[in-house]
C-alpha positions as semicolon CSV with decimal commas, in nm:
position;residue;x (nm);y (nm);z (nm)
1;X;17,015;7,807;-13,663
2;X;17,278;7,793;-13,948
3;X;17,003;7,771;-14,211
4;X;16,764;8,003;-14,099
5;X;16,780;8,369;-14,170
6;X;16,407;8,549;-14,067
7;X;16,424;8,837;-14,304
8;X;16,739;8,761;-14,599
9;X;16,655;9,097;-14,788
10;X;16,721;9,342;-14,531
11;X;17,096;9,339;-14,533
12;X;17,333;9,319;-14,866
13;X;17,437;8,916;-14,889
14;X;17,777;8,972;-14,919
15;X;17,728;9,184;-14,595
16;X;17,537;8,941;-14,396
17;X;17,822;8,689;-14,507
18;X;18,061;8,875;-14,355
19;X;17,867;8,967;-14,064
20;X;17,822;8,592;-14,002
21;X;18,226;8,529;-13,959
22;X;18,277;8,285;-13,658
23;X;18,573;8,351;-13,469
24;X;18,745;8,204;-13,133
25;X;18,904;8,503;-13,023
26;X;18,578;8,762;-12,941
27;X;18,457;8,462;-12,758
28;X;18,775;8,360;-12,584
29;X;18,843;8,702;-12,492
30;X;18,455;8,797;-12,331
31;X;18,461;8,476;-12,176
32;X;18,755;8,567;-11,980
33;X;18,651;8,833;-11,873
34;X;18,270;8,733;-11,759
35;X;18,500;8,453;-11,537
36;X;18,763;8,736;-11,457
37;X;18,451;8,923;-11,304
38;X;18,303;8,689;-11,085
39;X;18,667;8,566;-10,948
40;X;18,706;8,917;-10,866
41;X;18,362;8,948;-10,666
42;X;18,414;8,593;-10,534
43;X;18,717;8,696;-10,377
44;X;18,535;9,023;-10,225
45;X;18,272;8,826;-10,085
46;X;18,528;8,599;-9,862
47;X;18,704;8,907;-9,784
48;X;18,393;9,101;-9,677
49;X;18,252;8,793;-9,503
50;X;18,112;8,861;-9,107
51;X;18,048;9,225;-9,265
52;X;17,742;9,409;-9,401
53;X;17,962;9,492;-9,726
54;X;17,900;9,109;-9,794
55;X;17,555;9,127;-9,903
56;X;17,595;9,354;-10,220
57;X;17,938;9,160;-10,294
58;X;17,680;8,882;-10,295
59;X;17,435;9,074;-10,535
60;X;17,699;9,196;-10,737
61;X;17,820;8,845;-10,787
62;X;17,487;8,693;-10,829
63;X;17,417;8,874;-11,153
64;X;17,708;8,816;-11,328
65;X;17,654;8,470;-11,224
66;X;17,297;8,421;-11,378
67;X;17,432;8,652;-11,672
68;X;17,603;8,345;-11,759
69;X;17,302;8,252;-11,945
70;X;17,442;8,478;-12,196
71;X;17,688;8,272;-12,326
72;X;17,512;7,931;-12,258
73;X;17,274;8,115;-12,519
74;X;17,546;8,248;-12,784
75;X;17,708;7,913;-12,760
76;X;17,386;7,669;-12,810
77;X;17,336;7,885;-13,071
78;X;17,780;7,802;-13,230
79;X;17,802;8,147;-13,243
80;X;18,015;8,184;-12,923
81;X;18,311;8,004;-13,076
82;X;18,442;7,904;-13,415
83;X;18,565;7,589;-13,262
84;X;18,217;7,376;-13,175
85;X;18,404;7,233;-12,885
86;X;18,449;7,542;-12,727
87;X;18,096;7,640;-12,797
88;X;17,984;7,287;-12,651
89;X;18,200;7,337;-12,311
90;X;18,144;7,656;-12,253
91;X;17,736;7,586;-12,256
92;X;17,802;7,271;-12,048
93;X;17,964;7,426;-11,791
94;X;17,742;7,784;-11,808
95;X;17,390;7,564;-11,823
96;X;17,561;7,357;-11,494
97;X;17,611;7,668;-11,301
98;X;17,255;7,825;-11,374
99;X;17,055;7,509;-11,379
100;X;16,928;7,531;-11,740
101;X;17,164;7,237;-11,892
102;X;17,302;7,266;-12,249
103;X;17,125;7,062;-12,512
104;X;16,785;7,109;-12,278
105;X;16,804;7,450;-12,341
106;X;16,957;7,421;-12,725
107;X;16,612;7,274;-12,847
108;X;16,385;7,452;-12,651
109;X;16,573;7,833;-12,747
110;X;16,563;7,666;-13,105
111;X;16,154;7,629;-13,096
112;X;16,137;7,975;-12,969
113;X;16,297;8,099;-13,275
114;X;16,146;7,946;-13,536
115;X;15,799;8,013;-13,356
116;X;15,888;8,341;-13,210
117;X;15,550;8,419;-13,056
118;X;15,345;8,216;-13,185
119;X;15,095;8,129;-12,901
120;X;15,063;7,728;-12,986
121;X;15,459;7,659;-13,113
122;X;15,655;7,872;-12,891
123;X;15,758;7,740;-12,596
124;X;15,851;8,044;-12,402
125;X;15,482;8,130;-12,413
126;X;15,397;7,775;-12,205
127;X;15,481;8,029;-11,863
128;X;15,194;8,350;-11,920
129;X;15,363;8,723;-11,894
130;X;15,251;8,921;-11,581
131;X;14,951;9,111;-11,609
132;X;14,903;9,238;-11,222
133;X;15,201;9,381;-10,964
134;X;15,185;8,980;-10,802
135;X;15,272;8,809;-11,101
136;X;15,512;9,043;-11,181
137;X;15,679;9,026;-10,861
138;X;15,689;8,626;-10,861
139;X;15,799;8,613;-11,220
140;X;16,113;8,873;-11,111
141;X;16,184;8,640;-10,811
142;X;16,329;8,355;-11,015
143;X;16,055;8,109;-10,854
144;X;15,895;7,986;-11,161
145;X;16,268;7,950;-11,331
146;X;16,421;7,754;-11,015
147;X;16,076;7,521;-11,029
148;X;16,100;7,500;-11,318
149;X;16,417;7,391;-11,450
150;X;16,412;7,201;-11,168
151;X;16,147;6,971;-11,227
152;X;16,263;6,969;-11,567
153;X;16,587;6,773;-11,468
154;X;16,485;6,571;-11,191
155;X;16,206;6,429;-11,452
156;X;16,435;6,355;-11,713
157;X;16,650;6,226;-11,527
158;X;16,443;5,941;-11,265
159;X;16,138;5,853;-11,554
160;X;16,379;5,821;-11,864
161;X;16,203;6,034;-12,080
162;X;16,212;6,384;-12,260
163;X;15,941;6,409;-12,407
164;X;15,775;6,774;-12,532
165;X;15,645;6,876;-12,866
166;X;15,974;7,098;-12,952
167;X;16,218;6,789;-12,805
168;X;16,282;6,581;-13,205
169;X;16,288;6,209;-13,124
170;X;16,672;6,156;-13,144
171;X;16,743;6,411;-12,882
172;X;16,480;6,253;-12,613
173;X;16,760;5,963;-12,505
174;X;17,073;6,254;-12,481
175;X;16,850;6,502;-12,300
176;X;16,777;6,194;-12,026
177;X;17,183;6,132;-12,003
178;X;17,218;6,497;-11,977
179;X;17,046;6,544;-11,704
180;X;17,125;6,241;-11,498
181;X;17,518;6,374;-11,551
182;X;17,377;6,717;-11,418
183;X;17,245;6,571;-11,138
184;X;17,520;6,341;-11,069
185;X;17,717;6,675;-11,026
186;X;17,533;6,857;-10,882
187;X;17,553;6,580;-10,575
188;X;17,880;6,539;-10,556
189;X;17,906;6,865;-10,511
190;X;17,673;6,890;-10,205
191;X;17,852;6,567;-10,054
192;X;18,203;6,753;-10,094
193;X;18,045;7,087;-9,953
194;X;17,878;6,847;-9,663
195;X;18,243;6,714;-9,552
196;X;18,420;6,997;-9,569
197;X;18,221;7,359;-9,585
198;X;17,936;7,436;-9,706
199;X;17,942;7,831;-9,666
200;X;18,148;7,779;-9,921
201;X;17,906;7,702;-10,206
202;X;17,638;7,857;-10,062
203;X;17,805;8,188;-10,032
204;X;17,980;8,187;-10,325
205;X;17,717;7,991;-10,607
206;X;17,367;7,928;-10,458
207;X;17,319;8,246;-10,247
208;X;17,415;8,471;-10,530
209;X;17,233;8,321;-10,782
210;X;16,913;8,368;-10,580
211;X;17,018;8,688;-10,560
212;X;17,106;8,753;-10,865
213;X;16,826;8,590;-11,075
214;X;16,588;8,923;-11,070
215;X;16,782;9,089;-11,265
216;X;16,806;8,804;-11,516
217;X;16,445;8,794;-11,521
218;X;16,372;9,161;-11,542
219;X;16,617;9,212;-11,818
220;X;16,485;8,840;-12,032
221;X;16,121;9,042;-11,982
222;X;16,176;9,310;-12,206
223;X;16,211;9,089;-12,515
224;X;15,929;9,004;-12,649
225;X;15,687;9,165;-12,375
226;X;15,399;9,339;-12,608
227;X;15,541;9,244;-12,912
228;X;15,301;9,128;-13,189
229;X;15,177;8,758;-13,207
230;X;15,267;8,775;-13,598
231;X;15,528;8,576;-13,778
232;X;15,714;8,916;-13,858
233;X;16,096;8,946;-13,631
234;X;16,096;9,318;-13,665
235;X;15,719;9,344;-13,514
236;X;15,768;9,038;-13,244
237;X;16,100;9,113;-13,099
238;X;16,225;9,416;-12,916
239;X;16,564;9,570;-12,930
240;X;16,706;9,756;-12,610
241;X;16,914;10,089;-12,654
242;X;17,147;9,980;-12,335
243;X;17,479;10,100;-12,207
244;X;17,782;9,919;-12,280
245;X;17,776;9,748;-11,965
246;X;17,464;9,596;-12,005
247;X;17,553;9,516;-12,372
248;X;17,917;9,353;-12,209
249;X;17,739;9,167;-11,943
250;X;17,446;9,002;-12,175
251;X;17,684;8,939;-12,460
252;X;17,564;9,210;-12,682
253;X;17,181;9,031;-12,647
254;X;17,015;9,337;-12,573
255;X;17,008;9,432;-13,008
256;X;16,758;9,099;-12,957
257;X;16,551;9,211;-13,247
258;X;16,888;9,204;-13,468
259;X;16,974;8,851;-13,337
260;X;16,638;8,693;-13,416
261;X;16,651;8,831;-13,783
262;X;16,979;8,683;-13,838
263;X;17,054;8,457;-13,583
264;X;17,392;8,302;-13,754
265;X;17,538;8,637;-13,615
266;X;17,779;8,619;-13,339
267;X;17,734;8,832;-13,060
268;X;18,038;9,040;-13,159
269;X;17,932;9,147;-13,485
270;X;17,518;9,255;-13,388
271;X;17,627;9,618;-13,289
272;X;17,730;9,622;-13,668
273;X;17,388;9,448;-13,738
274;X;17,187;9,690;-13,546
275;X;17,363;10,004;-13,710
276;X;17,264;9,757;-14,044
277;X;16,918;9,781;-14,026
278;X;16,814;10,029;-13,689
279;X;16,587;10,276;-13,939
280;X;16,355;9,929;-13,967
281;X;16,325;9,866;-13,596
282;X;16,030;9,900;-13,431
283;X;16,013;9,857;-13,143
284;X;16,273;9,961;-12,927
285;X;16,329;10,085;-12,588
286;X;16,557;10,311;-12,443
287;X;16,671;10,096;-12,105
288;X;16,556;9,772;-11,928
289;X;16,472;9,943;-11,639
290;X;16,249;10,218;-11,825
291;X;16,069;9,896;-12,016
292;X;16,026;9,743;-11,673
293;X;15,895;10,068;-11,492
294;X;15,665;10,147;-11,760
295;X;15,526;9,795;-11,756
296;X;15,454;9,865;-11,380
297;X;15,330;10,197;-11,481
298;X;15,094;10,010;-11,697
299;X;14,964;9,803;-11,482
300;X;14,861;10,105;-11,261
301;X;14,669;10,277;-11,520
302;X;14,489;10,009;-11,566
303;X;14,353;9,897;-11,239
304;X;14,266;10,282;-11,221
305;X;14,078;10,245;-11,534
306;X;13,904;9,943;-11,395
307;X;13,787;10,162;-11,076
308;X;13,682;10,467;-11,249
């Protein structure tokens, strides 16, 4: 997204110059510590197995296992990193651990941001919002992301063909590769687990990310939920007032509005983006979990609307 800047005119150039500065060390530095965190949990939950204590070890893990999206996202987007092979690693091994492999996701995120809502180019529109307390519930599960993605790979991988209006033509043969190396993993790592033990993964990887994935999907809700249809970034996108451990665990991706506007922006400079441009927000919400209870909420005032 190198050459595409939504709104150029809202921050000085030589500003937005310096705001887009690459660097290795920001990167380097969150990376290590996103990896530091879930060896730390890791380590609780096979110390806390055969205990109760293991189940929230498990949660805990979980989400900042799926919250490894973040950085598959920062670096499809060579933002992560100065160096691209850092940025190409890092969303290898990120898109292996939450099923959403690297380049699959590079050109589909790419779509959704130069079609940000719009209802026949952007992709991320294919899967409807929830309207009703069921939907909501199975799109929080993580069911239609594990199916998903799922499908996604396996089809890829046995017809020989990626094919999708976002996919360009010279991406269709790496995305099949891709995804047979994915899956080529992914089996030697259940015939290792099968020999030896397979608590093991299941404990520490597949368990948690089940887990875990709610929270993913709860947060990823609040992003464009109710935001125009229109071509305009500050009416489409929403920006989320979070805490700093929300903003350390999601990469700084919660200032989402700010990242779609300028999208050349690394994740360490879009606090210094939002403070940039925060009087021309509009619409922004105080918390995740306020967006996501007064989505709920909404949903109840409506069905008592409907029965009045």
């Amino acid at each position: 997204m190198e050459d595409f800047v939504a709104l150029p005119d809202l921050v000085p150039r030589d500003k937005l110059r310096a705001l887009s500065q690459k660097s290795d060390a920001p990167g380097i530095a969150r990376l290590a510590q996103h990896f530091g965190a879930l060896i730390l949990t890791g380590t609780g939950i096979l110390y806390l197995d055969g205990t109760p204590w293991v189940w929230p070890a498990m949660v805990v893990h979980g989400i900042l296992l799926v919250f490894l999206f973040c950085p598959l996202h920062e670096a499809a987007h060579g933002t992560a990193f100065r160096s691209r092979w850092l940025n190409d690693r890092t969303g290898d091994v990120a898109g292996f651990l939450t099923l959403y492999p690297r380049l699959m996701y590079r050109v589909y995120h790419f779509a959704h941001h130069r079609h940000t809502q719009d209802p026949e180019r952007d992709p991320e529109l294919a899967l409807k919002k929830p309207e009703t307390y069921r939907e909501y519930a199975v799109w929080v599960s993580g069911w239609r992301y594990w199916t998903s993605k799922g499908r996604t790979v396996l089809r890829y991988a046995i017809s020989g063909e990626a094919k999708a209006p976002f996919i360009p033509k010279q991406m269709e043969n790496k995305l099949v590769r891709e995804s047979r190396l994915v899956l080529l993993g992914y089996a030697a790592i259940a015939v290792v687990s099968a020999l030896t033990d397979p608590m093991i993964v299941l404990m520490l990887w597949i368990g948690p990310a089940l887990l875990g994935q709610p929270f993913l999907r709860a947060y990823l809700l609040t992003e464009h939920t109710g935001c125009s249809t229109g071509p305009n970034m500050l009416e489409n996108v929403r920006t989320i007032l979070a805490g700093p451990v929300v903003r350390w665990l999601a990469w700084n991706m919660p200032y989402h509005t700010e990242h779609h506007v300028f999208p050349s922006i690394p994740f360490h400079a879009l606090p210094a983006a939002h403070r940039e441009i925060s009087d021309r927000l509009i619409h922004v919400s105080p918390s995740h979990a306020g967006f996501n209870a007064g989505l709920l909420q909404s949903f109840a005032q409506r069905d008592a609307k409907a029965h009045s």
